[in-house]
LOZA-805027 format. One record per atom (N, C-alpha, C): atom name; x, y, z; residue in three letters. Coordinates in Angstrom, 2 decimals, always signed. Example, Ala and Ser with C-alpha at 12.3 -4.5 7.8 and 13.67 -1.06 7.14 Angstrom:
BEGIN
site/xx/yy/zz/code
N/+13.19/-5.69/+7.80/ALA
CA/+12.30/-4.50/+7.80/ALA
C/+13.20/-3.30/+7.80/ALA
N/+12.85/-2.25/+7.08/SER
CA/+13.67/-1.06/+7.14/SER
C/+12.90/+0.03/+7.87/SER
//
This chain:
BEGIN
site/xx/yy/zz/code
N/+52.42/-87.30/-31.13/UNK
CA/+52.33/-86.63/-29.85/UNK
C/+51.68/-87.59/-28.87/UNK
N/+52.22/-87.66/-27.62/UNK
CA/+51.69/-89.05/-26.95/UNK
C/+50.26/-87.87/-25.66/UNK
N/+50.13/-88.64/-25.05/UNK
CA/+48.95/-88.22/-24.30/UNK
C/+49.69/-87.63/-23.36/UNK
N/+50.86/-87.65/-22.79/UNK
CA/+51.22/-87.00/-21.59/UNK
C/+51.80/-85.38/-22.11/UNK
N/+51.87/-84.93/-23.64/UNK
CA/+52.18/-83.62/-24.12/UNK
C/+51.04/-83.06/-24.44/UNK
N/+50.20/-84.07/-24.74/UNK
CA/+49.08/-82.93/-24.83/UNK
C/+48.02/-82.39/-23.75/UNK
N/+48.37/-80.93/-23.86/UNK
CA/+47.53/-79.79/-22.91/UNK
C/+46.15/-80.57/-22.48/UNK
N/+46.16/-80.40/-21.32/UNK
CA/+44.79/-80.36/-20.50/UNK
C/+43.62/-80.01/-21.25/UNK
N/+42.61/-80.24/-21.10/UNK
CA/+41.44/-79.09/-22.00/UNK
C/+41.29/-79.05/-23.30/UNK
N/+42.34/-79.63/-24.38/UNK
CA/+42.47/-79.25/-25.78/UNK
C/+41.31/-80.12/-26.42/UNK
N/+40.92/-79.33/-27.15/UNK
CA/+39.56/-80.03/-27.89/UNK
C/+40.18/-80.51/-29.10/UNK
N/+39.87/-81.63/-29.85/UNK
CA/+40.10/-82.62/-30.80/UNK
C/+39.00/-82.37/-31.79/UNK
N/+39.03/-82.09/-33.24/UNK
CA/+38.01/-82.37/-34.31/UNK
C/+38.74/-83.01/-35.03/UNK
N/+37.90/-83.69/-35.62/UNK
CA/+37.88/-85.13/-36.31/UNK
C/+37.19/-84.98/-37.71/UNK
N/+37.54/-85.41/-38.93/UNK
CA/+37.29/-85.28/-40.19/UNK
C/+35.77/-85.22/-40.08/UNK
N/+35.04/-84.54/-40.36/UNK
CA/+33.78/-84.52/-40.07/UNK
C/+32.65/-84.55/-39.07/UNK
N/+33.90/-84.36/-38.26/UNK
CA/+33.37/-83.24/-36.77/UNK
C/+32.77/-82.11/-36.97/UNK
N/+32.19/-81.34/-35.80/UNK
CA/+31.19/-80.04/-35.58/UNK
C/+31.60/-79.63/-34.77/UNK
N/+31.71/-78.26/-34.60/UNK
CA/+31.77/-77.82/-33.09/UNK
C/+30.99/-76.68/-33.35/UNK
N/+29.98/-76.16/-32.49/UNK
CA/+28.62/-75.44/-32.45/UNK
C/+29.17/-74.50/-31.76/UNK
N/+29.39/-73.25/-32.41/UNK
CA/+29.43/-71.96/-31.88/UNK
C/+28.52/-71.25/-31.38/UNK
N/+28.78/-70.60/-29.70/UNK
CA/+27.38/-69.99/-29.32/UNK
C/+27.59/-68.64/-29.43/UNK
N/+26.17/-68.22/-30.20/UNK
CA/+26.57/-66.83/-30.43/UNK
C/+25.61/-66.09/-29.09/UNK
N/+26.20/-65.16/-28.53/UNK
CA/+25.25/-64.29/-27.23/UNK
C/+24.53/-63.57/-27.75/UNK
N/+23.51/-63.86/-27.10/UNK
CA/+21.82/-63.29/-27.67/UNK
C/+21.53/-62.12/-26.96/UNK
N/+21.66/-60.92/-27.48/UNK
CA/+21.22/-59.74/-26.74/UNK
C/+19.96/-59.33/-25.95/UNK
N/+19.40/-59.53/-24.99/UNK
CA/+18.07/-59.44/-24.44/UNK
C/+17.52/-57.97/-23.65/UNK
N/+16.87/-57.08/-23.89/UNK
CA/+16.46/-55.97/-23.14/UNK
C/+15.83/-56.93/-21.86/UNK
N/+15.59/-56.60/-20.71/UNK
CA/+14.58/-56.82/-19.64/UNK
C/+13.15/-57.37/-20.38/UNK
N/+12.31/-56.35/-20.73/UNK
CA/+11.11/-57.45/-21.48/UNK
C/+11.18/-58.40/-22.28/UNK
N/+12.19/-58.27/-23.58/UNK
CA/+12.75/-59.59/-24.28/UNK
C/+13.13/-60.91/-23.88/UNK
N/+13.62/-60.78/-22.21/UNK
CA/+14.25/-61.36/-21.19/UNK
C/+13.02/-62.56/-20.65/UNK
N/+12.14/-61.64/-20.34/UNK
CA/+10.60/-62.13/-19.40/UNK
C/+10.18/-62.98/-20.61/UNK
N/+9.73/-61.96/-21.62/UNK
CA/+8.61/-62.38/-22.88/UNK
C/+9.17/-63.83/-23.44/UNK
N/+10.11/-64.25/-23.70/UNK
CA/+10.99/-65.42/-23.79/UNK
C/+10.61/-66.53/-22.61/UNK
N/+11.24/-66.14/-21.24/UNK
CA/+10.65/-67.04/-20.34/UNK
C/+9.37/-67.52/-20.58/UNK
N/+8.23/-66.24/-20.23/UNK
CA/+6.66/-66.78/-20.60/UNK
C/+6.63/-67.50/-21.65/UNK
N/+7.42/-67.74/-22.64/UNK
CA/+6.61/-68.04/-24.14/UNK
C/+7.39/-69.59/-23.63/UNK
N/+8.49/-69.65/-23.32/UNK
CA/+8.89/-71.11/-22.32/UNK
C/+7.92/-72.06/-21.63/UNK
N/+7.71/-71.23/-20.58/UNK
CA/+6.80/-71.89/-19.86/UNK
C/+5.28/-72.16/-20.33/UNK
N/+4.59/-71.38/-21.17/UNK
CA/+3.53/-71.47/-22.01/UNK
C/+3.54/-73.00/-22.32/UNK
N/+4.96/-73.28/-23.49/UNK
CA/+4.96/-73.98/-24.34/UNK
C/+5.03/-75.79/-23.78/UNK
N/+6.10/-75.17/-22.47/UNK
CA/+6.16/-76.46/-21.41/UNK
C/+5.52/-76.95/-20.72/UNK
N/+4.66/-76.08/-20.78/UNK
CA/+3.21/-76.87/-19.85/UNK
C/+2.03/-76.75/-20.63/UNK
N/+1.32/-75.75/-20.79/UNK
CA/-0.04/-75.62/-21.94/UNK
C/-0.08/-76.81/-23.34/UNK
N/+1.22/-76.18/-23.36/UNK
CA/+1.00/-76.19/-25.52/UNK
C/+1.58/-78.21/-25.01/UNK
N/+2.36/-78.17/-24.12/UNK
CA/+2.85/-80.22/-24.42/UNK
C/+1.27/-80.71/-23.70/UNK
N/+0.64/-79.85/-23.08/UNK
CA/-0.37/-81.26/-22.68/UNK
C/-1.34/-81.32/-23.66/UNK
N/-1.64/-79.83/-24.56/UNK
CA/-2.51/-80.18/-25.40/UNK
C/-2.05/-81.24/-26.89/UNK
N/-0.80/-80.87/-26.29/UNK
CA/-0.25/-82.26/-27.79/UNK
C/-0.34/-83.87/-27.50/UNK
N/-0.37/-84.08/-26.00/UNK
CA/+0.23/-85.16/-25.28/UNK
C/-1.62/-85.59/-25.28/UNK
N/-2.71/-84.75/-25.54/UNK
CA/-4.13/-84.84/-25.51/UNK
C/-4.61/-85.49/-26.89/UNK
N/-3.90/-84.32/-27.78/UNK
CA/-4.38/-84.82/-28.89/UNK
C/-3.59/-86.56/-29.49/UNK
N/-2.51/-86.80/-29.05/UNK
CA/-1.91/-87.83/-29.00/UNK
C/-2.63/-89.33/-28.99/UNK
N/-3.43/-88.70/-27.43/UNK
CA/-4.08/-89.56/-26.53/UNK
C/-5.10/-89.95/-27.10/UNK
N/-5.89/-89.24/-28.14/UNK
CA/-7.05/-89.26/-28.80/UNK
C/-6.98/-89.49/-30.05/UNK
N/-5.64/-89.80/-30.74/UNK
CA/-5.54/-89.93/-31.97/UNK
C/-4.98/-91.85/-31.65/UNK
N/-4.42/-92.18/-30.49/UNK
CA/-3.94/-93.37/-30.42/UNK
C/-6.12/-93.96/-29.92/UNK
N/-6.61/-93.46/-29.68/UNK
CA/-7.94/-94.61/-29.67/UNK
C/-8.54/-94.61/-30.74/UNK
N/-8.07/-93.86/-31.77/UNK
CA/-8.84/-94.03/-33.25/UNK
C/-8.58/-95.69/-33.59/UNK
N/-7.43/-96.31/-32.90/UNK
CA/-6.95/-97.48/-33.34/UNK
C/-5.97/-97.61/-33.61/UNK
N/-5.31/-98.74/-35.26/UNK
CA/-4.27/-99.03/-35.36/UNK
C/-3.29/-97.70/-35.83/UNK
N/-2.30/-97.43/-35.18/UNK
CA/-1.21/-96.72/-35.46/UNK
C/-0.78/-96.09/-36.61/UNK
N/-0.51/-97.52/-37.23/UNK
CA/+0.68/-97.51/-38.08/UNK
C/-0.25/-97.21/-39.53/UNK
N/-1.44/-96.88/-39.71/UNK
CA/-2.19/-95.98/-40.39/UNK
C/-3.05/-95.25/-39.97/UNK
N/-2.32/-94.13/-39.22/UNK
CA/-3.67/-93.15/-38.43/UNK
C/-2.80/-92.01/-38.45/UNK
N/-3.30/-90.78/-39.16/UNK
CA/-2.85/-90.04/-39.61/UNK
C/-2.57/-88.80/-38.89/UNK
N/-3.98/-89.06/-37.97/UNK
CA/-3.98/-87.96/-36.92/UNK
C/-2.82/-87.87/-35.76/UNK
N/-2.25/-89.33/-36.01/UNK
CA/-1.26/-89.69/-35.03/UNK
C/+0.26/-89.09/-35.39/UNK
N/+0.23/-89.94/-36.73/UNK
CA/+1.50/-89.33/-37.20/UNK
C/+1.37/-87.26/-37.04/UNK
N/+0.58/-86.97/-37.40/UNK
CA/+0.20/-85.11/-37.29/UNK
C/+0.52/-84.92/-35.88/UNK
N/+0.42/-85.46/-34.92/UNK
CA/+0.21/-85.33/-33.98/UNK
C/+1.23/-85.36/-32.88/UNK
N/+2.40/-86.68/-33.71/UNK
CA/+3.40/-87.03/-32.87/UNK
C/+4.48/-85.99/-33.88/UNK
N/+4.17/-85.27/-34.94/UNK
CA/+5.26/-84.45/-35.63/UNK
C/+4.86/-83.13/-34.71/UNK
N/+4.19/-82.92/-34.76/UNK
CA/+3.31/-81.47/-33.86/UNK
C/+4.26/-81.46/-32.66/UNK
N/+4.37/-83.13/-31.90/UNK
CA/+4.91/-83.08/-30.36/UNK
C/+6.42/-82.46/-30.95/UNK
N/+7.03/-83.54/-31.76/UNK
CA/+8.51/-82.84/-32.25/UNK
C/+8.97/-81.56/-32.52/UNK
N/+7.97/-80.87/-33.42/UNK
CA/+8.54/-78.99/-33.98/UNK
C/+8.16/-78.90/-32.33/UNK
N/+7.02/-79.14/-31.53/UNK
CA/+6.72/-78.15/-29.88/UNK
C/+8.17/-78.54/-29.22/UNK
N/+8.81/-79.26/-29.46/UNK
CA/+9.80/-79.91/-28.12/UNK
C/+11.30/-79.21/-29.20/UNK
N/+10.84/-78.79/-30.54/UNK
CA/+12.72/-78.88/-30.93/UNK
C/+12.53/-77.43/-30.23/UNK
N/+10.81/-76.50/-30.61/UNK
CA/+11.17/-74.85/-30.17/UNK
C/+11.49/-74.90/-29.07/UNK
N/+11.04/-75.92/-27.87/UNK
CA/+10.88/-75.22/-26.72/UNK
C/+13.17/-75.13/-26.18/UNK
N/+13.74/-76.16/-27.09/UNK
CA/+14.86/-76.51/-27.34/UNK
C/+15.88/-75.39/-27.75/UNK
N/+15.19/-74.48/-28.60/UNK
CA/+15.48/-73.79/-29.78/UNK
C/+15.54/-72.60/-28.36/UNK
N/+14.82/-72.23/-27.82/UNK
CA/+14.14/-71.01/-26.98/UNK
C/+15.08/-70.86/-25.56/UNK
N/+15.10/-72.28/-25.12/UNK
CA/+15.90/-72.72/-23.99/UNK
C/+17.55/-72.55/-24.49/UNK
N/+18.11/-72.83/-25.34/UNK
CA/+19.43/-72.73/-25.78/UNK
C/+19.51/-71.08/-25.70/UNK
N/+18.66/-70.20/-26.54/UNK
CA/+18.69/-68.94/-26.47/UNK
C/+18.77/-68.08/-25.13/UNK
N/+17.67/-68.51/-24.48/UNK
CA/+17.82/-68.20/-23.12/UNK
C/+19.30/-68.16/-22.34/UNK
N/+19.93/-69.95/-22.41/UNK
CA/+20.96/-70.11/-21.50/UNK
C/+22.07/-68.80/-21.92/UNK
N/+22.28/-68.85/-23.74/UNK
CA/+23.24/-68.33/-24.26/UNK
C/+22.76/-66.39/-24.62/UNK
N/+22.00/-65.55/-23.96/UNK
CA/+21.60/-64.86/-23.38/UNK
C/+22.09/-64.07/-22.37/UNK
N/+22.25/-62.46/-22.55/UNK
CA/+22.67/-61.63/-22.01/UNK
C/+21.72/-60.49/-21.81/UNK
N/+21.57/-60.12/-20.52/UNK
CA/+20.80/-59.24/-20.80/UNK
C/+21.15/-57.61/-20.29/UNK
N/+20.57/-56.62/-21.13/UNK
CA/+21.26/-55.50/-20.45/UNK
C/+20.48/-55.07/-19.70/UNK
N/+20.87/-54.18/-18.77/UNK
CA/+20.05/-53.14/-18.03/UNK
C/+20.21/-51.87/-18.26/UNK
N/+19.47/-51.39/-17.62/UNK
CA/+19.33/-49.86/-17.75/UNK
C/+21.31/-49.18/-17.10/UNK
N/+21.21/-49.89/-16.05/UNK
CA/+22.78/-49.32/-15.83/UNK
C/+23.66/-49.02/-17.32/UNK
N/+23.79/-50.35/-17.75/UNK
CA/+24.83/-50.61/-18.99/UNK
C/+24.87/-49.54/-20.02/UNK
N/+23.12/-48.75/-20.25/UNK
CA/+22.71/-48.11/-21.50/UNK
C/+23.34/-47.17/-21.28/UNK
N/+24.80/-46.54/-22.19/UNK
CA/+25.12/-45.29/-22.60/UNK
C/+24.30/-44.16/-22.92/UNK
N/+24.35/-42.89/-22.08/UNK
CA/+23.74/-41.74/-22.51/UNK
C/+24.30/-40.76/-23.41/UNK
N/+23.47/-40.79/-24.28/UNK
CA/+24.09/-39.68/-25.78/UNK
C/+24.29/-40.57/-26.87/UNK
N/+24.51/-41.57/-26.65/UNK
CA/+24.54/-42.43/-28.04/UNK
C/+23.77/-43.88/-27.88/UNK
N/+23.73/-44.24/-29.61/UNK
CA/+22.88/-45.61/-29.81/UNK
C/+23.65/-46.81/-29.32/UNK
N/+22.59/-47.36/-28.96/UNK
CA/+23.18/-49.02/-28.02/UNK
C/+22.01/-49.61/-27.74/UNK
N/+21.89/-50.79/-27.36/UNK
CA/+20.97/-51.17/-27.42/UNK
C/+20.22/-51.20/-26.14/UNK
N/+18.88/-50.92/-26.18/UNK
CA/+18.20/-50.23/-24.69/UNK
C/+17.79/-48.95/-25.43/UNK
N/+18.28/-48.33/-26.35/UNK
CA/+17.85/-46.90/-26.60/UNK
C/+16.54/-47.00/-27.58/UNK
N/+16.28/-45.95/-27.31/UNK
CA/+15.06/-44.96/-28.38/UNK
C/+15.80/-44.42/-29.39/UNK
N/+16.07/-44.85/-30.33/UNK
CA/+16.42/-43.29/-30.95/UNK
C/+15.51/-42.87/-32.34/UNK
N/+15.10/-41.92/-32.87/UNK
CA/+14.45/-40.88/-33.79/UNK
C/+15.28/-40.99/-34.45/UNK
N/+14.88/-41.19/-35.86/UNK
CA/+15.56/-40.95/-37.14/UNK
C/+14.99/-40.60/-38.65/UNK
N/+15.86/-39.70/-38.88/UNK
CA/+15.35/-38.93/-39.77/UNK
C/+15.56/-39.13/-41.31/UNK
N/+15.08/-39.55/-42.17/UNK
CA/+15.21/-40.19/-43.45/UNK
C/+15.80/-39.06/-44.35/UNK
N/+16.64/-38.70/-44.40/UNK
CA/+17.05/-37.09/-45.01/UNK
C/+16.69/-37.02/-46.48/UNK
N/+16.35/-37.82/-47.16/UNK
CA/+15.91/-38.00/-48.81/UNK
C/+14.32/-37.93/-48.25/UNK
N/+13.66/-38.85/-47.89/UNK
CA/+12.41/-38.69/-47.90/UNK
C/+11.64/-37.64/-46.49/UNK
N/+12.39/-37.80/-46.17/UNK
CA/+12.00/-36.27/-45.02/UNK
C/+10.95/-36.69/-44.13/UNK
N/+11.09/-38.55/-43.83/UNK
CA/+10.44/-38.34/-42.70/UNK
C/+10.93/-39.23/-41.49/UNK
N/+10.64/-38.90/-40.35/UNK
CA/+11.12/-39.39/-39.08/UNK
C/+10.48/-40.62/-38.20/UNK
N/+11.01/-41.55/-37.72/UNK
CA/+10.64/-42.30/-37.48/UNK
C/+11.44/-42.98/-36.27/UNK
N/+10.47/-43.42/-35.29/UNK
CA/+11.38/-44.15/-33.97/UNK
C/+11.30/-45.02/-33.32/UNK
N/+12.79/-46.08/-33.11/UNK
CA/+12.65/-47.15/-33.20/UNK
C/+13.69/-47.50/-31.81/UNK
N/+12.81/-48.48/-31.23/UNK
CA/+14.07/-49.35/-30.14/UNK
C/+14.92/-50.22/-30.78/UNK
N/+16.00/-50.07/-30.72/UNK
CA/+17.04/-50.69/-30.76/UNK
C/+17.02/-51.95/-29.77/UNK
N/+16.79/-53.08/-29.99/UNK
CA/+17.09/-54.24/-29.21/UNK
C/+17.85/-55.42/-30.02/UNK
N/+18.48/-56.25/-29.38/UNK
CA/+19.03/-57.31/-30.07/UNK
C/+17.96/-58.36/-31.24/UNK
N/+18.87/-59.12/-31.35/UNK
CA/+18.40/-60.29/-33.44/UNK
C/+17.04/-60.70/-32.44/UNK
N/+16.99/-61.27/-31.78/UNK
CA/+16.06/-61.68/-30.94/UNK
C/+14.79/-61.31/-30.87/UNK
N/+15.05/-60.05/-30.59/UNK
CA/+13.74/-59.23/-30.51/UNK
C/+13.23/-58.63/-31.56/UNK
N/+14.21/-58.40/-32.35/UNK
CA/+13.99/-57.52/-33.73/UNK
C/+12.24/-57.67/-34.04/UNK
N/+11.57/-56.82/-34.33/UNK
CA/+10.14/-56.87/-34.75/UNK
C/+9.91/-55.68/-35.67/UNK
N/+10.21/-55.27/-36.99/UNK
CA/+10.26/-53.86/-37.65/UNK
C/+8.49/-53.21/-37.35/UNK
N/+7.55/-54.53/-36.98/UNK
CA/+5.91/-53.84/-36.93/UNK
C/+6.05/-53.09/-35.92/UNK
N/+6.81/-53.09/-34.70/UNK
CA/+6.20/-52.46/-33.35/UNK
C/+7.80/-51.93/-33.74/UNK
N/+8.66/-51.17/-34.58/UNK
CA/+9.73/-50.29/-34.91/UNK
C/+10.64/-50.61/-33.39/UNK
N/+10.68/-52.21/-33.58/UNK
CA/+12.17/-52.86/-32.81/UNK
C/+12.97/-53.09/-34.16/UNK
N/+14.38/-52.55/-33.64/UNK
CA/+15.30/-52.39/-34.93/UNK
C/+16.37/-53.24/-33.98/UNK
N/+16.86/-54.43/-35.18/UNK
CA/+17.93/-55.16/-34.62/UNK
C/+19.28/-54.49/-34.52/UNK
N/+20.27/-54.63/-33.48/UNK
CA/+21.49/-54.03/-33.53/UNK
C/+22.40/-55.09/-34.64/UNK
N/+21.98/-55.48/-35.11/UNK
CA/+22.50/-56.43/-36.28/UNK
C/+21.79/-56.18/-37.52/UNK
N/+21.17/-55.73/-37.87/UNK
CA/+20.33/-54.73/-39.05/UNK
C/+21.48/-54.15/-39.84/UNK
N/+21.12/-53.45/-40.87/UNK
CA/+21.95/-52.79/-41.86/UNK
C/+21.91/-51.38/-41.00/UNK
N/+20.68/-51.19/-40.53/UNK
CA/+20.23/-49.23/-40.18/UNK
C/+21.31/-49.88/-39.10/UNK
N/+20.93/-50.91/-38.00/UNK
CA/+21.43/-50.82/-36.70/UNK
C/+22.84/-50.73/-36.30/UNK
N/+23.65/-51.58/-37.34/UNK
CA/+24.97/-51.69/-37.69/UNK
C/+25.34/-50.24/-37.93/UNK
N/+24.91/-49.13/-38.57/UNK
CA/+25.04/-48.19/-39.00/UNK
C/+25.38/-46.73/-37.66/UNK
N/+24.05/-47.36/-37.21/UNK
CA/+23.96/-46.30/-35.72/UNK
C/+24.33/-46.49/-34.68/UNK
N/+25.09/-47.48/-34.06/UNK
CA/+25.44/-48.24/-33.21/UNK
C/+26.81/-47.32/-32.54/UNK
N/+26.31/-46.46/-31.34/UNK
CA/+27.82/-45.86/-31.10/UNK
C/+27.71/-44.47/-32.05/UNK
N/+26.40/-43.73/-32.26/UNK
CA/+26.45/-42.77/-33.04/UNK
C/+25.89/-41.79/-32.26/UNK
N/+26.04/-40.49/-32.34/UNK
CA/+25.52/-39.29/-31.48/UNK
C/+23.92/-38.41/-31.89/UNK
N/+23.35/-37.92/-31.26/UNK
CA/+22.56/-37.18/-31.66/UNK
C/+23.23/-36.27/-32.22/UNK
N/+22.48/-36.04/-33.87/UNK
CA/+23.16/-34.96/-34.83/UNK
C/+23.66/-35.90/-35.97/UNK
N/+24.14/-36.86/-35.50/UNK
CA/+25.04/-37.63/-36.61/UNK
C/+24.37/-38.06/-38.05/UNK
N/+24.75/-38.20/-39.29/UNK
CA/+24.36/-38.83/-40.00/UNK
C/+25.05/-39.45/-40.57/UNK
N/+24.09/-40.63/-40.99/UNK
CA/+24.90/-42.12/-41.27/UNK
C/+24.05/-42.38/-42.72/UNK
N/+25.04/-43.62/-43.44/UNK
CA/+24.63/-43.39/-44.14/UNK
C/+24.51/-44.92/-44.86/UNK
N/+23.57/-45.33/-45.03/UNK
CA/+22.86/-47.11/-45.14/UNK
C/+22.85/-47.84/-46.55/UNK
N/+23.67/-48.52/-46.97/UNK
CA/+23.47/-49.44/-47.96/UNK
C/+21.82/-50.36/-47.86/UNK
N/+20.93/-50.22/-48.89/UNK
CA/+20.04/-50.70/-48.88/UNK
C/+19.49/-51.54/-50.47/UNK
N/+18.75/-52.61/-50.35/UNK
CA/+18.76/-53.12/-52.17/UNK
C/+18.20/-52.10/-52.67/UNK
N/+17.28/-51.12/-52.60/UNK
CA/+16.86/-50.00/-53.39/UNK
C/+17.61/-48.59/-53.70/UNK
N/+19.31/-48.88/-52.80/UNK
CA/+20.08/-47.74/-53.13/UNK
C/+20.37/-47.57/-51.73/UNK
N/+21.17/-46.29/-51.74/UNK
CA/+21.69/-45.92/-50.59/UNK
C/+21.28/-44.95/-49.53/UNK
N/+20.34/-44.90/-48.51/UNK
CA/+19.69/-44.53/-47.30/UNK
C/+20.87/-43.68/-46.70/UNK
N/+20.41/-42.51/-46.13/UNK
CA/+21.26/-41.39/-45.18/UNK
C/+19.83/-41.34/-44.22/UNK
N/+20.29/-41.24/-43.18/UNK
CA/+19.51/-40.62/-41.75/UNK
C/+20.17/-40.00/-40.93/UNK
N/+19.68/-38.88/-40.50/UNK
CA/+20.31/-37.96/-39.10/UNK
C/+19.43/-38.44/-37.76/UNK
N/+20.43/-38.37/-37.12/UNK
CA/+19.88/-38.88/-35.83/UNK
C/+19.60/-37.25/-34.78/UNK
N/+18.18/-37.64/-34.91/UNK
CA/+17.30/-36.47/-33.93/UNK
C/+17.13/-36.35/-32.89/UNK
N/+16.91/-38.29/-32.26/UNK
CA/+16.45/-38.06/-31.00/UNK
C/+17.23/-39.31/-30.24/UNK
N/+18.07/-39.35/-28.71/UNK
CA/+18.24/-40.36/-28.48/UNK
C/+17.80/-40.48/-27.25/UNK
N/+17.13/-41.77/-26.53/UNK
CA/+17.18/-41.74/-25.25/UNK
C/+16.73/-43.25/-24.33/UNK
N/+16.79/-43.44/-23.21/UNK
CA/+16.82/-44.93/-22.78/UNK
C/+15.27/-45.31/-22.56/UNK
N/+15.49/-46.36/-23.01/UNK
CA/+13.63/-47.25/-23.70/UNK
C/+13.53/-47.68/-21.89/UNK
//
């Protein structure tokens, strides 16, 4: 195939090529902010105190055995791959609003109450994207086993959860926008 048949735009991989799929990162409004801050924290606070300790590990002397240095210049690397790691997330980042959140069913933005129908007790959790997921403060990922489950489900409904200890049913009690 010479160069003048092939399409505009067409991407080429090569025996041991990559091509990096971006997956969209679901963000509520605070997930949105809390991300930024933890950005900017890291881009200004957290690099000068590395770029300090740096500074103070290079007057111990020679280098190329100073340990505090090497600690110090690996410290700068994990601070600069997260702030990397955080920034990619960000760009590739969606965020919903309150407009978007469906009323009457689970999506993410919601509250919803759920009811453990074997163990009989209730419990309620925001639904926010992988991102935010936190099970301590009962943020439930929409990529979860429960979340996958309830996603697009009604108050009343019960669903019913593959889990390693067996199989989980919950009725959904309560739904409403976080």
């Amino acid at each position: 195939m010479s160069a003048a048949t092939v399409p505009v735009g067409t991407a080429f991989l090569y025996p041991g090529s990559w091509r990096r799929t971006v997956k969209e990162i679901i963000l509520t409004p605070e997930g949105h902010e809390k991300l930024k801050e933890e950005i900017e924290h890291l881009s200004t606070i957290k690099r000068r105190e590395v770029a300090e300790r740096i500074k103070q590990a290079r007057e111990f002397g020679d280098i190329a055995e100073n340990s505090e240095y090497d600690d110090a210049k690996n410290e700068q690397a994990m601070l600069e791959h997260r702030i990397a790691t955080l920034e990619d997330r960000l760009k590739s980042s969606r965020i919903v609003n309150r407009k978007e959140i469906p009323t009457g069913v689970v999506a993410v933005g919601t509250k919803v109450k759920l009811r453990d129908v074997d163990a009989k007790e209730t419990i309620e959790y925001h639904i926010v994207g992988s991102a935010e997921a936190n099970p301590a403060e009962h943020k439930l990922s929409n990529e979860s086993p429960v979340g996958k489950a309830i996603i697009g489900k009604k108050k009343g409904e019960t669903v019913e959860v593959s889990a390693p200890r067996g199989s989980l049913k919950f009725k959904i009690m309560d739904i409403k926008a976080a």
